[in-house]
Steps between C-alpha positions, in 0.01 A plus 500: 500500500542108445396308792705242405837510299682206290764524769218436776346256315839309461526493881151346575640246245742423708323451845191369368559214266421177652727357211845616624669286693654573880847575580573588854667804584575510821636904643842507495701777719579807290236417166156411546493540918539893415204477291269262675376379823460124538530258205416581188511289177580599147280325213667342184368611193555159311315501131317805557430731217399841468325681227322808405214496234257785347144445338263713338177534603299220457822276422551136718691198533317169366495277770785350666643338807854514706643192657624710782259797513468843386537819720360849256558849639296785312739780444295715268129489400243235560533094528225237420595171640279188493579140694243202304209479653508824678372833399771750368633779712667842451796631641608870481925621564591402818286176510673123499340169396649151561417222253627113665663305349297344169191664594335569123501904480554796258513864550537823353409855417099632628302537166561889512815530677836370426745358707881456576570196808787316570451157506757289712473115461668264629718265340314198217342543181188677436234261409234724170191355454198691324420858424292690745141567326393861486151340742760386769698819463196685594383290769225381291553136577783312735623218396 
């Protein structure tokens, strides 16, 4: 059993993102004071977009950068995901990792598992600079 689903994953989206801008809501008789106690807020998903990506085994991004971050959910298999200057780290299904906003970073499968995440970003251009060297991919030196 998944401990996390796309449809899961699309909700934490939506409550998380620090991105999304705030529209209040406030109960009104009959809707949303059935549902809820007190006041409650509903997020605006403005430029956010949502994607799901497999990799091989051993297979990576080069690295990159978002202008408005990068939230990764590992649906299937195993994650490597390194932020410059710090030591990589892996992620099994189930597991989240937030990049901010133009933080340097790549990610991708473990060298002998392979991986499916969905990737939701958040509106802006990805910025690709250099390949990932097979040294940094292994946590043989951190740049």
């Amino acid at each position: 059993m998944q401990r996390i689903t796309l449809a899961c994953a699309l909700l934490i989206v939506f409550v998380c993102s620090a991105v999304w801008t705030r529209a209040q809501q406030p109960a009104a008789a009959g809707t949303d004071a059935e549902h809820f106690t007190g006041k409650t807020e509903n997020l605006e998903n403005a430029g956010a977009a949502v994607g799901r990506r497999s990799f091989e085994a051993g297979a990576r991004t080069a690295w990159h950068s978002h202008p408005r971050g990068q939230l990764l959910f590992v649906q299937q298999g195993a994650l490597r995901v390194q932020k410059r200057g710090e030591a990589f780290k892996d992620l099994v299904q189930g597991d989240s990792d937030y990049t901010s906003p133009d933080v340097i970073h790549w990610h991708g499968a473990t060298p002998t598992v392979a991986l499916v995440h969905v990737a939701v970003g958040f509106g802006g251009e990805t910025k690709w600079l250099e390949k990932v060297t097979d040294e940094e991919y292994l946590g043989r030196r951190v740049r």
